[in-house]
N, CA, C and O atoms as CSV, one atom per row, in Angstrom:
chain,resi,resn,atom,element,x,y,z
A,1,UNK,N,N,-12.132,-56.305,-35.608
A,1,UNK,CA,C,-13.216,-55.670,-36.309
A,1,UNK,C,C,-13.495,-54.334,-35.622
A,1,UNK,O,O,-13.473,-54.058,-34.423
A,2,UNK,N,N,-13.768,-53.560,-36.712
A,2,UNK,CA,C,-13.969,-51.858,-35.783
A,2,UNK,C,C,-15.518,-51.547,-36.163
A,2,UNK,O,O,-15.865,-51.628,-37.342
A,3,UNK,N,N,-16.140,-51.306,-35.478
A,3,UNK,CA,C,-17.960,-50.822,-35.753
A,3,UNK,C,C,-17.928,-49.452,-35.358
A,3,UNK,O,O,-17.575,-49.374,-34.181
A,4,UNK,N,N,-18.194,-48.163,-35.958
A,4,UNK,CA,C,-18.373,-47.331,-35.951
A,4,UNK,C,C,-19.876,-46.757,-36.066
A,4,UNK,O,O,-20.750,-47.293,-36.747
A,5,UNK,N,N,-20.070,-45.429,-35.195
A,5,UNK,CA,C,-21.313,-45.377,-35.243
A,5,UNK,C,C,-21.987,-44.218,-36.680
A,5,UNK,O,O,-21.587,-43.073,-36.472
A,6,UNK,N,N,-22.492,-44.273,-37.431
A,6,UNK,CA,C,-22.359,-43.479,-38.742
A,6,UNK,C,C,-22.592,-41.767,-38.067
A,6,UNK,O,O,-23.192,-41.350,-37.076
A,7,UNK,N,N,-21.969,-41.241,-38.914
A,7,UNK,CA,C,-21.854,-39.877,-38.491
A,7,UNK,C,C,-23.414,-39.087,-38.579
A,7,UNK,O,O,-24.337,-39.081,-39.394
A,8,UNK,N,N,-23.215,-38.618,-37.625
A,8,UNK,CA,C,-24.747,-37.947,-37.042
A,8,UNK,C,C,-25.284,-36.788,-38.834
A,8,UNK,O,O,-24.489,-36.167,-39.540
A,9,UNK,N,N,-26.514,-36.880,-38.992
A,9,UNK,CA,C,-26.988,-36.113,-40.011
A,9,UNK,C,C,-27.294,-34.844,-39.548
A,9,UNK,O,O,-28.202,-34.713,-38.727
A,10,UNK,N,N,-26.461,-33.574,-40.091
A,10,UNK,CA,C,-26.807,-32.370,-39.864
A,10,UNK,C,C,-27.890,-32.199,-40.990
A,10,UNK,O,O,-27.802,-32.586,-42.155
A,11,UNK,N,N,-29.302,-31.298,-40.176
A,11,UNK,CA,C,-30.159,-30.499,-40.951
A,11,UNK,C,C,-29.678,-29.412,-41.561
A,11,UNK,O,O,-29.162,-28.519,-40.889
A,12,UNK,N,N,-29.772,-29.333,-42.854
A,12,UNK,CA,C,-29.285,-28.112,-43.252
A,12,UNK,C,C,-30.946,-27.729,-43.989
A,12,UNK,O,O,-31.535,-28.414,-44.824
A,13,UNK,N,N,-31.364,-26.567,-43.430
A,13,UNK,CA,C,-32.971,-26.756,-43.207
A,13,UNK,C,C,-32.693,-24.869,-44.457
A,13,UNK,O,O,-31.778,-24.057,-44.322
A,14,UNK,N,N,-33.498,-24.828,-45.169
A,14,UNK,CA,C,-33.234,-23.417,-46.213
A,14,UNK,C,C,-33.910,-22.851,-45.323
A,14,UNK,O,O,-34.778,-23.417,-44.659
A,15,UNK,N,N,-33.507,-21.411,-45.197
A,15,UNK,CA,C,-34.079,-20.506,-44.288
A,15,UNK,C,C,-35.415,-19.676,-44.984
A,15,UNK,O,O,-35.305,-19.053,-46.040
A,16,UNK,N,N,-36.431,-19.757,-44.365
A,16,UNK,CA,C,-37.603,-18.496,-44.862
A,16,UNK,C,C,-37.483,-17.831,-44.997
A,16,UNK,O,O,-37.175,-17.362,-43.902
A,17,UNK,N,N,-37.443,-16.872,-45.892
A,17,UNK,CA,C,-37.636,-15.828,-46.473
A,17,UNK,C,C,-38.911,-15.039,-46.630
A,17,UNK,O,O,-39.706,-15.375,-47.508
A,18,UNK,N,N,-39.188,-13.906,-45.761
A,18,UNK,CA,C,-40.612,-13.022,-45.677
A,18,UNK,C,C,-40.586,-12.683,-47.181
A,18,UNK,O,O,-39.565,-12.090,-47.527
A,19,UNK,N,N,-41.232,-12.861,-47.871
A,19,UNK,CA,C,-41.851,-11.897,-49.398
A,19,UNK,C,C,-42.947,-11.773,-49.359
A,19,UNK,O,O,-43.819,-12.641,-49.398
A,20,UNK,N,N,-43.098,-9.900,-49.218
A,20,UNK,CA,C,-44.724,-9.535,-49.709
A,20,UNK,C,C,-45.158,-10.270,-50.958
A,20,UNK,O,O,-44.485,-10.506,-51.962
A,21,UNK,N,N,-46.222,-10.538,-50.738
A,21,UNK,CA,C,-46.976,-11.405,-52.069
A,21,UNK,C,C,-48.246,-10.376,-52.180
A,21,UNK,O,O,-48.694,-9.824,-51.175
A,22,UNK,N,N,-48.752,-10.181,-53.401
A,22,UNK,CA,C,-49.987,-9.332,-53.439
A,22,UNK,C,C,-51.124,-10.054,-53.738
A,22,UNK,O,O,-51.194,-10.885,-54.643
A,23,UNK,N,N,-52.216,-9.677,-52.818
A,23,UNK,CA,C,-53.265,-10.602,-52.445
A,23,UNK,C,C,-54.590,-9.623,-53.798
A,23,UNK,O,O,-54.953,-8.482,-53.513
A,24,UNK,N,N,-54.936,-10.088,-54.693
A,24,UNK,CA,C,-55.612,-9.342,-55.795
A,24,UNK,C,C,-57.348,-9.476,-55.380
A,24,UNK,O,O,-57.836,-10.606,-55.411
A,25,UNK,N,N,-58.330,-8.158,-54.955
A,25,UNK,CA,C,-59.206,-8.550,-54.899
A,25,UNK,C,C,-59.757,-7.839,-55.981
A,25,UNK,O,O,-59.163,-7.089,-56.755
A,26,UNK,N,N,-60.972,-8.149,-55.964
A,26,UNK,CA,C,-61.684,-6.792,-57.214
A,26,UNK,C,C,-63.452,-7.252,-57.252
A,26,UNK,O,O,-64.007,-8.350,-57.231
A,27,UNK,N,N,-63.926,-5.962,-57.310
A,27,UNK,CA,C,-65.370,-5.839,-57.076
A,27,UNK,C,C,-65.897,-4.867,-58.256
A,27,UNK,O,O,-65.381,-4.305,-59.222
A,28,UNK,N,N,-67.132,-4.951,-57.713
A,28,UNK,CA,C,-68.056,-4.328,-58.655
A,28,UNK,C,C,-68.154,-2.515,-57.622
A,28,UNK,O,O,-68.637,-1.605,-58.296
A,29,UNK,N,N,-67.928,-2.318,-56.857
A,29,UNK,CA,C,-68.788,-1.811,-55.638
A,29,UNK,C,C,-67.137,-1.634,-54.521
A,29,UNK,O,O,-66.218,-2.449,-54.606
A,30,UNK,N,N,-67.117,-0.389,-53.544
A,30,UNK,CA,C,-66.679,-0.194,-52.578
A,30,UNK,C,C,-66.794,-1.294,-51.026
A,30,UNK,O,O,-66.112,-1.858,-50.170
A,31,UNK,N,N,-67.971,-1.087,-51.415
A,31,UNK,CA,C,-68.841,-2.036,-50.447
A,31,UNK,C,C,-68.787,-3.830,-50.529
A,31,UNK,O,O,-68.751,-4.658,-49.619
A,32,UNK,N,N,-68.798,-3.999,-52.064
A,32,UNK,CA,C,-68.155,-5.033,-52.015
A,32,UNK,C,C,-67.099,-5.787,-52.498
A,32,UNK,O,O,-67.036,-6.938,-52.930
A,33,UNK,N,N,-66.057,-4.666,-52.296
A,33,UNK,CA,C,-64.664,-4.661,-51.889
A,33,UNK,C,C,-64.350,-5.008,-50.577
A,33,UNK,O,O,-63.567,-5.863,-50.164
A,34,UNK,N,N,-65.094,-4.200,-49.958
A,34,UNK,CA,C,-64.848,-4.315,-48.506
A,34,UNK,C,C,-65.117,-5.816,-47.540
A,34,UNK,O,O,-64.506,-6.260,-46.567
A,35,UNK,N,N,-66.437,-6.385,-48.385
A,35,UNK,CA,C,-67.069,-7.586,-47.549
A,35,UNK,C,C,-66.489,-8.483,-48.078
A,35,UNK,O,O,-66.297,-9.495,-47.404
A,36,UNK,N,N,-65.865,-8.421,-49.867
A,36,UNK,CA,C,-64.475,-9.401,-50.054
A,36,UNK,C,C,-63.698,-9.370,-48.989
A,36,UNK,O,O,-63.588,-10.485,-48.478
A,37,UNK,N,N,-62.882,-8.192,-48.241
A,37,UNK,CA,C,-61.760,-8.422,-47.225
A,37,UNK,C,C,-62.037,-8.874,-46.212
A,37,UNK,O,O,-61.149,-9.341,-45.499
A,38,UNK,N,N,-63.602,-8.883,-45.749
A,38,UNK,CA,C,-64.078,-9.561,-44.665
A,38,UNK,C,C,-63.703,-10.577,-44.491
A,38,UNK,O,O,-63.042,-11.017,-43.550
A,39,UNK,N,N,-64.171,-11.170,-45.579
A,39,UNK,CA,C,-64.653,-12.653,-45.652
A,39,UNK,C,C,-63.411,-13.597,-45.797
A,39,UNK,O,O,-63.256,-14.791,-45.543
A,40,UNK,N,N,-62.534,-12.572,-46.327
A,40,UNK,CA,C,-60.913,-13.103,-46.509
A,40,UNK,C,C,-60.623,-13.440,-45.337
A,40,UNK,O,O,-60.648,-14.610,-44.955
A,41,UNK,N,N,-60.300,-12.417,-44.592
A,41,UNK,CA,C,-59.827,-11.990,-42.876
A,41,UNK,C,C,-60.591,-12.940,-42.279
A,41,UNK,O,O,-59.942,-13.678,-41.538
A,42,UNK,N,N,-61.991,-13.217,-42.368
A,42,UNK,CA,C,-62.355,-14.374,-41.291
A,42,UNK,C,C,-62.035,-15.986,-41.436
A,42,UNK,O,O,-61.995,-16.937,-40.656
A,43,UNK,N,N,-61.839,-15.796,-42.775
A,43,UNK,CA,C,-61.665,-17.619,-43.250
A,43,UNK,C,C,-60.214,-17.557,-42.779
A,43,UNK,O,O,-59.923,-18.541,-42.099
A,44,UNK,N,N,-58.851,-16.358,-43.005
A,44,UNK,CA,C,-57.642,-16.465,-42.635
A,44,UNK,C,C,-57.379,-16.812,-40.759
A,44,UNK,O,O,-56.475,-17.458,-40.228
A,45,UNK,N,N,-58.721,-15.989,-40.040
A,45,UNK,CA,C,-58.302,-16.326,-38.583
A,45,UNK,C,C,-58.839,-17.742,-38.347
A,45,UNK,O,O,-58.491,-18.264,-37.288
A,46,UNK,N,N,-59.507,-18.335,-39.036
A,46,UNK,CA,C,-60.413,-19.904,-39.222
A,46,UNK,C,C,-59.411,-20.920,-39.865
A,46,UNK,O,O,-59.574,-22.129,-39.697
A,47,UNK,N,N,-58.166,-20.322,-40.749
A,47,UNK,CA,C,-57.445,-21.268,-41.364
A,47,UNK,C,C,-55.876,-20.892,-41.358
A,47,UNK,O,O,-55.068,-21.003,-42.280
A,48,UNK,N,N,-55.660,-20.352,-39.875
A,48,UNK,CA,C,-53.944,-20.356,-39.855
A,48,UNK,C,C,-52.685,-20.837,-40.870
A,48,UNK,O,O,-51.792,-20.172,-41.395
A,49,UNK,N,N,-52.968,-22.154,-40.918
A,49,UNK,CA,C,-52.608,-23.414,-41.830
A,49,UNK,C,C,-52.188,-22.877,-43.120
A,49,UNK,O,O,-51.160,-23.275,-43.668
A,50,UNK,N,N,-52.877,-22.069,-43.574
A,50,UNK,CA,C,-53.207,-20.919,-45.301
A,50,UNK,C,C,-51.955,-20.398,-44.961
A,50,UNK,O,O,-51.751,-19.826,-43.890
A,51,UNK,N,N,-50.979,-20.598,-45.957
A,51,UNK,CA,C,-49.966,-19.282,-46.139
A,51,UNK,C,C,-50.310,-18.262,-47.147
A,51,UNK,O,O,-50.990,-18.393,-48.165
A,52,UNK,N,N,-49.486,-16.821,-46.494
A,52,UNK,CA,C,-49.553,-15.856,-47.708
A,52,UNK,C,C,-49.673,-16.126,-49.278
A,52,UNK,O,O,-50.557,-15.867,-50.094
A,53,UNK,N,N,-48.433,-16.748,-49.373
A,53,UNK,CA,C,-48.132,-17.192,-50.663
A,53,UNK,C,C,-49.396,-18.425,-51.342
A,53,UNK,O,O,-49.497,-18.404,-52.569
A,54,UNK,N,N,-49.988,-19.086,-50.846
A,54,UNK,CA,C,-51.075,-19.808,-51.327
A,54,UNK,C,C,-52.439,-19.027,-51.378
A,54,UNK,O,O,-53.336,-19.160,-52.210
A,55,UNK,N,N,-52.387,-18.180,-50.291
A,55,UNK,CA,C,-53.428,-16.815,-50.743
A,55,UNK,C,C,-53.665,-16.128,-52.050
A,55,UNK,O,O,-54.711,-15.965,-52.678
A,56,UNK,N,N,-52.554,-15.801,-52.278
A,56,UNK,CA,C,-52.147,-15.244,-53.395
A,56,UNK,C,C,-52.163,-15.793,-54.123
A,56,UNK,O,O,-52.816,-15.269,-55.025
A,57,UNK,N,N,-51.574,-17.229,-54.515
A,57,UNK,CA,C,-51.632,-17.465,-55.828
A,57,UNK,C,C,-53.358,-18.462,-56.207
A,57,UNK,O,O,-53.680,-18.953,-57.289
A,58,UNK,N,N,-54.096,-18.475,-54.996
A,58,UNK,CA,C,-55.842,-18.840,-55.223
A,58,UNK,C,C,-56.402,-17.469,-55.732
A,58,UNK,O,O,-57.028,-17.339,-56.785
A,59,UNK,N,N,-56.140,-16.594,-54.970
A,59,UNK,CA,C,-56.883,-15.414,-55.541
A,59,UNK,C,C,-56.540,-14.877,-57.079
A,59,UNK,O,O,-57.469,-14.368,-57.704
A,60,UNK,N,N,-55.001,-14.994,-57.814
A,60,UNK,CA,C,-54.779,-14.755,-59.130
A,60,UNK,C,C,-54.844,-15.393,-59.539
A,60,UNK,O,O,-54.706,-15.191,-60.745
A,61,UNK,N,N,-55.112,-16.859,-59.134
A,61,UNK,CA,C,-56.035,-17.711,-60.077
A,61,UNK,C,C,-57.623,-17.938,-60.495
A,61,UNK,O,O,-58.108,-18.826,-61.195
A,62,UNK,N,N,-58.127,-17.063,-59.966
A,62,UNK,CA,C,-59.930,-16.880,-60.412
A,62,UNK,C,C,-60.000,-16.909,-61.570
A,62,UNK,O,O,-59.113,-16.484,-62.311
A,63,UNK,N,N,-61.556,-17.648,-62.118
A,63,UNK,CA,C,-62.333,-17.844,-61.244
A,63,UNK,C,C,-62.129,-19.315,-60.693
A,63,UNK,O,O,-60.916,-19.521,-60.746
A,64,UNK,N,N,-62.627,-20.172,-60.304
A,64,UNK,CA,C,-62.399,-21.499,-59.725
A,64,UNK,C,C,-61.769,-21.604,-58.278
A,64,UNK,O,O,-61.192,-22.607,-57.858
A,65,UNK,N,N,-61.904,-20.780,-57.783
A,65,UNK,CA,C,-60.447,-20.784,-56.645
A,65,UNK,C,C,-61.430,-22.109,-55.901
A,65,UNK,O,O,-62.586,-22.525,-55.986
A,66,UNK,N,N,-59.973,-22.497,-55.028
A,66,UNK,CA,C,-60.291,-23.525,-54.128
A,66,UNK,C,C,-59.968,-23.155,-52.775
A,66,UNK,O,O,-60.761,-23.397,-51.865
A,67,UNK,N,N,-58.867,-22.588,-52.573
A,67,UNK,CA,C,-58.699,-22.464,-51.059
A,67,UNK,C,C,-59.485,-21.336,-50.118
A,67,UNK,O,O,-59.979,-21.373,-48.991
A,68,UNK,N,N,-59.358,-20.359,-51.105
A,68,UNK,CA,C,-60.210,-19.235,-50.443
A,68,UNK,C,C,-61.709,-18.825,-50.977
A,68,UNK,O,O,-61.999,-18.331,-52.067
A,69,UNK,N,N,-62.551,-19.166,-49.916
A,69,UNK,CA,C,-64.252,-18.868,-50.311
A,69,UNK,C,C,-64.359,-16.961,-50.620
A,69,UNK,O,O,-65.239,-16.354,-50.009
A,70,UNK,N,N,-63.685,-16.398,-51.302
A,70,UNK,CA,C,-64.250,-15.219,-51.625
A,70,UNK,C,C,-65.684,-14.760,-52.361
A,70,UNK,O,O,-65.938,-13.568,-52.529
């Protein structure tokens, strides 16, 4: 009898790919344009976890968004 040990599983893991994604804000006001990007920027250093790409597609989905408190 021959027992062999099954052949080791290579990861073949798809590589990341950087793509700018465009993050859509829009205001009434300069000013609150600006405290939109705030508020973006602080929930983003509060939620690492958030990718670009899920940024983006909460914010072009308004109104209702869920991930990002704008």
């Amino acid at each position: 009898m021959v027992i062999e040990a099954p052949a080791e599983a290579t990861a073949t893991a798809t590589p990341v790919v950087a793509v700018p994604v465009p993050w859509l804000l829009s205001a009434k006001s300069d000013a609150a344009l600006r405290e939109q990007a705030r508020r973006l920027r602080g929930f983003l250093a509060e939620h690492p976890e958030v990718t670009p790409a899920e940024v983006a597609a909460d914010l072009a989905a308004r109104p209702g968004s869920r991930t990002v408190p704008c």
